[in-house]
VOSERO-294694 format. One record per atom (N, C-alpha, C, CB): x, y, z. Coordinates in steps of 0.05 Angstrom, whole numbers, plus 5000, padded with zeros to 4 digits. Glycine has a CB too. Layout:
N
XYZ;...
This chain:
271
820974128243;820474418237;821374478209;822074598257;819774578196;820774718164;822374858163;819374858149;823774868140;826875058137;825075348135;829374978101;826075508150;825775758152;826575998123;827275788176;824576158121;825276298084;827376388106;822676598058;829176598073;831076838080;829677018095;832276978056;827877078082;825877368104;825677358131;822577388099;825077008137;824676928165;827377098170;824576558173;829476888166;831976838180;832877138187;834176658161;832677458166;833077668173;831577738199;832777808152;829377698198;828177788215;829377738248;825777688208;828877428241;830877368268;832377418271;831577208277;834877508263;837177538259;838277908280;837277508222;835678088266;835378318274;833778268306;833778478249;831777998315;830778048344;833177918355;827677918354;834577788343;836977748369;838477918377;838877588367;838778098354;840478328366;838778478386;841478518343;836178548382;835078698396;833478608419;833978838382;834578298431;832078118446;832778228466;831777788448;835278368477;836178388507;835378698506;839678308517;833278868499;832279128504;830779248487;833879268508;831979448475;830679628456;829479518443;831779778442;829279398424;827779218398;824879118408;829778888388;825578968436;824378798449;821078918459;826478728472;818278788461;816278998469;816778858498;812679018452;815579128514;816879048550;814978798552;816179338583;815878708570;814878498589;813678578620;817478308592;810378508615;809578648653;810578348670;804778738662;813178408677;814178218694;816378358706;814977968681;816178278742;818478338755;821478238754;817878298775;822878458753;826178348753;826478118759;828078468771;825878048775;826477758791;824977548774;825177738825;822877568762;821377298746;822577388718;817277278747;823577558709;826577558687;827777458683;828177668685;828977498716;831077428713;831777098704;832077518734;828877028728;828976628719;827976608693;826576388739;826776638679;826176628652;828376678631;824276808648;830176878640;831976908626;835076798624;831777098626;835176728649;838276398658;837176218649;839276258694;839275988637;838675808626;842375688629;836975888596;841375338652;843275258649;843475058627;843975208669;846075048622;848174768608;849074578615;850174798599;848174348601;849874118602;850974018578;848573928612;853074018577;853873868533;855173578550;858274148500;854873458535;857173198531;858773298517;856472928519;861673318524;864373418506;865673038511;867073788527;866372858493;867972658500;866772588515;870172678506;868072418542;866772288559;865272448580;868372108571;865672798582;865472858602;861972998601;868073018609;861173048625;858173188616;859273508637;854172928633;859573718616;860773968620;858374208635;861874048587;858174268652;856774488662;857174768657;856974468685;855474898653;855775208645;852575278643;857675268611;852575568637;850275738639;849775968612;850875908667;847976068608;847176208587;845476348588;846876108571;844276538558;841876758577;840276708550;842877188587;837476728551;836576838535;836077038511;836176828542;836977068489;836877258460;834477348454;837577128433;832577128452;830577168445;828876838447;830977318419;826177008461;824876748476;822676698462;824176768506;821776828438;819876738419;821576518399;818576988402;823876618392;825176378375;826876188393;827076498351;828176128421;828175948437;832076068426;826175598432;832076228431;835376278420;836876408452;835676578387;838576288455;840676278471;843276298463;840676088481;844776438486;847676588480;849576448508;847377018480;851476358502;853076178522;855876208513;852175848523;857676098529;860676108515;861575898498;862776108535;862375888485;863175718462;864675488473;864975858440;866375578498;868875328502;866575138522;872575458524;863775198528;863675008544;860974768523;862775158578;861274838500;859374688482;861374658460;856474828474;863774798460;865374628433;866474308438;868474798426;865074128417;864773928402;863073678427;867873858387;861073908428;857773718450;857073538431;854173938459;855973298436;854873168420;852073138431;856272928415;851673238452;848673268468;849173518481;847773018491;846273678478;845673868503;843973928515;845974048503;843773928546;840973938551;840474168568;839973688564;838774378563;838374678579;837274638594;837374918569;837074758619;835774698640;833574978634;837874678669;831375088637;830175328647;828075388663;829675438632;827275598672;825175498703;822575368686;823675848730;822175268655;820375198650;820474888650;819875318631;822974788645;823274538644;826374518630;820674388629;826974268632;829674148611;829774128589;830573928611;830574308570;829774228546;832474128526;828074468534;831874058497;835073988489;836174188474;835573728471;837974228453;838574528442;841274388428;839174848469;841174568408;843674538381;844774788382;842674468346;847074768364;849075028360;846975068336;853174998353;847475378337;846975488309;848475718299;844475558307;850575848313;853475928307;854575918331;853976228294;857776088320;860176028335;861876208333;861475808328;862976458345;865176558345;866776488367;864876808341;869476298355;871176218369;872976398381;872276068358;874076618365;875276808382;874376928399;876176968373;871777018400;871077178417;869776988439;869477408406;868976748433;868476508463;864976518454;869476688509;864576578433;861676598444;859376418418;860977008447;857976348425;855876118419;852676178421;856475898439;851776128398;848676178396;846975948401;847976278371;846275838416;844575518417;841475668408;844575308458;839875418400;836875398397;836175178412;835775378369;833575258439;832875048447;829974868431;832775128473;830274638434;828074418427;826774348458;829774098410;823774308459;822374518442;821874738440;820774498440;820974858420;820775238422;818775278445;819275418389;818575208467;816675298487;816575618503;816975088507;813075708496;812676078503;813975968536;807976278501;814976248537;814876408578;817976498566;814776068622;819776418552;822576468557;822276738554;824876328539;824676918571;824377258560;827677268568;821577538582;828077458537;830077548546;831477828563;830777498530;832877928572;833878018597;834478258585;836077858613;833778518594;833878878583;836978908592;831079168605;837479028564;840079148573;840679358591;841179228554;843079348602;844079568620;844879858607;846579468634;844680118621;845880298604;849380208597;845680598621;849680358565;852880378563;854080398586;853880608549;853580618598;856480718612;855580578644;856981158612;855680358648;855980178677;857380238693;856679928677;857580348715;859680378726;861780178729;859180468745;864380218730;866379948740;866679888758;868579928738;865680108777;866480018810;862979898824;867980388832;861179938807;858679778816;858979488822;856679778795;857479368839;856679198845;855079028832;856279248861;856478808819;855778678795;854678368805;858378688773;853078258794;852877998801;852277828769;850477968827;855177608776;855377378757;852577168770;859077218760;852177088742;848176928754;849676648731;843177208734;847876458747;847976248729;845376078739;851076078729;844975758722;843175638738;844875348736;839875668727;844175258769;845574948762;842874758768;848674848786;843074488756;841074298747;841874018762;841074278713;839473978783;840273618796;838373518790;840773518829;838373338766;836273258749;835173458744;834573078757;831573448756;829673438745;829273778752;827773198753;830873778774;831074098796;832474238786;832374118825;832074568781;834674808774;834074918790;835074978750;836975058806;837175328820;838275538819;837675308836;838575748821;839476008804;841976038830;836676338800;844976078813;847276088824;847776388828;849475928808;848376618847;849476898839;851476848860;847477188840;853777018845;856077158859;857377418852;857976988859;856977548873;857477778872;860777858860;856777858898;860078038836;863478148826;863378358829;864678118797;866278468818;867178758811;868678718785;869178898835;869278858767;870778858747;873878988755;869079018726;875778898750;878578858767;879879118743;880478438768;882379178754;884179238728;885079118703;885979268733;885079288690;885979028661;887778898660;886679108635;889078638646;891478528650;891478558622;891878258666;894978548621;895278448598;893878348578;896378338601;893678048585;892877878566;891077648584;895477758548;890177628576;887777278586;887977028573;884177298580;887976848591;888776518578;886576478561;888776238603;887876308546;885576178525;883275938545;887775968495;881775908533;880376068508;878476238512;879275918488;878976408539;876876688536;879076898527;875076798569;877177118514;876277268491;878077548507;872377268485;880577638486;881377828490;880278148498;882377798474;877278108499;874878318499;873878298518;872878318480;875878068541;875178038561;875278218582;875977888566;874178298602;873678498623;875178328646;870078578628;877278328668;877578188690;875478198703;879378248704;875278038724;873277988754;874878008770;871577708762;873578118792;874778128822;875277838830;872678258845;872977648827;873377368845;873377108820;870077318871;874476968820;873276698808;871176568811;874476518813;870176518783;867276398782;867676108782;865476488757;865175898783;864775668787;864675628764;862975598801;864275338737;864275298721;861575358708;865275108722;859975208732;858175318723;855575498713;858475278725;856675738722;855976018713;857976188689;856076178739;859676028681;861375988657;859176058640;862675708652;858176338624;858076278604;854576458606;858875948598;854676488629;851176638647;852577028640;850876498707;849877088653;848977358648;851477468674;844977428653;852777798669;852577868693;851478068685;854677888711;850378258710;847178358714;848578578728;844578148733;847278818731;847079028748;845779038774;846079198735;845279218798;843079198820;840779138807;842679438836;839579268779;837379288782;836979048750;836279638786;838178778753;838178618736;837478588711;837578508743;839678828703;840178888673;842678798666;840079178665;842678708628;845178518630;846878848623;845378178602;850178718636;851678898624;853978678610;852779128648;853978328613;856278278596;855777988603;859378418602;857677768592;857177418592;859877438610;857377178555;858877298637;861677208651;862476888645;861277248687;866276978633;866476758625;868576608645;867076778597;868976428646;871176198667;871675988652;869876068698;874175988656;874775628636;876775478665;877775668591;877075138662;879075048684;882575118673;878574668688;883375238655;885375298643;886275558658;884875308614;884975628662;884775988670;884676058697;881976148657;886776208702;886676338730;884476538733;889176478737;883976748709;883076968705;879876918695;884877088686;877477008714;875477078706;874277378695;874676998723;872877368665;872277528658;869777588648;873577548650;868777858637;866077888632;866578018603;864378068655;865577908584;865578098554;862478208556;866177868518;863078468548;861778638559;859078698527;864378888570;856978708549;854978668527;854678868494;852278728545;855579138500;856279278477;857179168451;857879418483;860478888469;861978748442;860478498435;865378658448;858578438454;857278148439;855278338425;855677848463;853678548424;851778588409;853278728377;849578778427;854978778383;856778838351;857278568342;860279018354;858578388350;858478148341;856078018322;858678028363;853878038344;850677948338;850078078302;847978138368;850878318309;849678528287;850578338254;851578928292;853678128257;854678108247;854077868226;856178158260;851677738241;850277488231;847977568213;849177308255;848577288203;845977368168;844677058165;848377468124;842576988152;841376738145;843276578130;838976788130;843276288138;845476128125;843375858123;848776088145;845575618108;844275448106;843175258129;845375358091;841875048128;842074878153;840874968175;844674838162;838875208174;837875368189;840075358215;834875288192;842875528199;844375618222;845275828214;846375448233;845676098227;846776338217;849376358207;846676508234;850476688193;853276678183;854576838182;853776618166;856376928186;857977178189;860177178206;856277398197;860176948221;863276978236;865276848224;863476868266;864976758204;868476608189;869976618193;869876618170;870276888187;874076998197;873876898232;874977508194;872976878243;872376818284;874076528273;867376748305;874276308260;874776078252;878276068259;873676048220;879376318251;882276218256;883176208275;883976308247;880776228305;880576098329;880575908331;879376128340;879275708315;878575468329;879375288334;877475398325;883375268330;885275068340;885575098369;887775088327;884875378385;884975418411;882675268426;884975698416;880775278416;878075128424;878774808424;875375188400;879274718399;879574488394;882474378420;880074478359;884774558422;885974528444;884974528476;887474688441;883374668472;882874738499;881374438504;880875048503;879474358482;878074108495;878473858494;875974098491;881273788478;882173618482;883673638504;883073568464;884773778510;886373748547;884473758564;888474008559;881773808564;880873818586;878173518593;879774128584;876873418566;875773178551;876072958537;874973218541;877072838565;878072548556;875972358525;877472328592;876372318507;874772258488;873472488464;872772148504;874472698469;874272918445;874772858418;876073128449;873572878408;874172788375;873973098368;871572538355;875173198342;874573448332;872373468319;876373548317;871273188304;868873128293;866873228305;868472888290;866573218320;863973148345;864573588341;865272848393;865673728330;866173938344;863874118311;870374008352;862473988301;861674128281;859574278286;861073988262;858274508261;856274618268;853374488262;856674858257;851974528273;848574428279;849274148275;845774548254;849974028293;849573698297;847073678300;850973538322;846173448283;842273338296;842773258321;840373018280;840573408332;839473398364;836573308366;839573718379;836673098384;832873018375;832173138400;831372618372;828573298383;827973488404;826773338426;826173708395;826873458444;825873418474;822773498482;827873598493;820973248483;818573328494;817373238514;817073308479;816473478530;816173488553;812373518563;818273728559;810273418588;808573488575;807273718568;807573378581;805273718555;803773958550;805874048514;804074248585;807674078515;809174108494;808374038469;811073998497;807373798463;807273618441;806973768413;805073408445;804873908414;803774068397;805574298386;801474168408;807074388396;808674648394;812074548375;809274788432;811874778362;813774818337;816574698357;813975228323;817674558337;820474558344;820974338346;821274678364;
């Protein structure tokens, strides 16, 4: 794929912010075929281990995906699962403090859509469901469990994100990092879970789209604007060495070459 101009890169830059609603032109598709279009599970190799988690769609013309950071910090492979097929995918930023991670999947293949935001004001006492997708081989199946958003605590273990929202219940790993959704499967935030952590939480879609706003075209066709997020990333780098037997910090860089993944019918298509 050719390096993308600056013009490109703004452009995109502005549909990620706006892929999960407003920006976005609607889609004549039911909630429910959204919703699969718009989960997307994870697999990274961290060290020896092959790490499970979930993610959502940004924007499904440019194949951009939003997941948690601790479950792809220092992947040396990743492979997305989506109801279209398996595809592979690279980092293309990182805010470590706040847990959160932008992947691009290979290949750029049409159907992905991303998921309409919820109103601001969600209720707290609604009935929320954490979504993920898990992958046996060649098969994905869409994971939901039903939450509530709890009282605040104090503070939350590393390395999820002080902007964290509690959960009523504990999530599985692998919805680590997936949409949670309203009744009427709108996102309202990324539910996150780490094995460090007693405490499941949801950062709530408002603070990831301020975040988003915060990225600009960079080199390496990978975005830029979270730096200062960096004086996180000894917690990351902790977190996955205790948990990834074989972690190197090396292996923890941004846009590692990923060879793309082709699948058939694909061949022809960008990416």
């Amino acid at each position: 794929m050719e390096r993308l101009s600056t013009v490109l890169w703004a452009a995109a830059t502005l549909a990620l912010v706006a892929g999960c609603g407003a920006g976005a032109p609607p889609r004549a598709a039911a909630p429910g075929e959204r919703l699969e279009l718009g989960v997307v599970g994870i697999t990274a190799r961290i060290g020896g281990d092959d790490v499970l988690s979930s993610g959502f769609v940004l924007d499904g013309d440019r194949g951009l995906v939003l997941t948690a950071a601790h479950g792809v910090w220092g992947a040396r492979s990743l492979r997305l699962a989506t109801a279209l097929g398996v595809l592979h995918g690279r980092i293309v930023a990182r805010a470590p403090c706040d847990d959160l991670a932008v992947l691009e999947v290979y290949p750029r293949i049409p159907g992905l859509s991303a998921l309409p935001a919820a109103p601001a004001a969600a209720s707290s006492t609604r009935l929320l469901r954490s979504l993920g997708r898990r992958s046996d081989g060649a098969a994905t199946a869409m994971a939901s469990i039903p939450v509530r958003t709890a009282e605040p605590v104090a503070s939350v273990e590393p390395p999820l994100p002080d902007a964290g929202v509690p959960l009523d219940s504990p999530l599985v790993p692998a919805v680590s990092g997936g949409p949670v959704v309203d009744p009427a499967g709108r996102l309202v935030g990324m539910a996150e879970s780490a094995a460090t952590a007693s405490t499941a939480v949801t950062v709530p879609w408002p603070h990831i789209r301020a975040r988003l706003r915060e990225l600009g075209p960079g080199p390496r066709r990978v975005f830029v604007g979270w730096a200062r997020q960096y004086r996180c990333a000894g917690r990351q780098h902790a977190y996955a060495r205790g948990q990834h037997p074989g972690y190197r910090a090396a292996d923890a860089r941004l846009d590692p070459r990923i060879p793309p993944t082709r699948i058939p019918g694909t061949e022809g298509l960008d990416g």
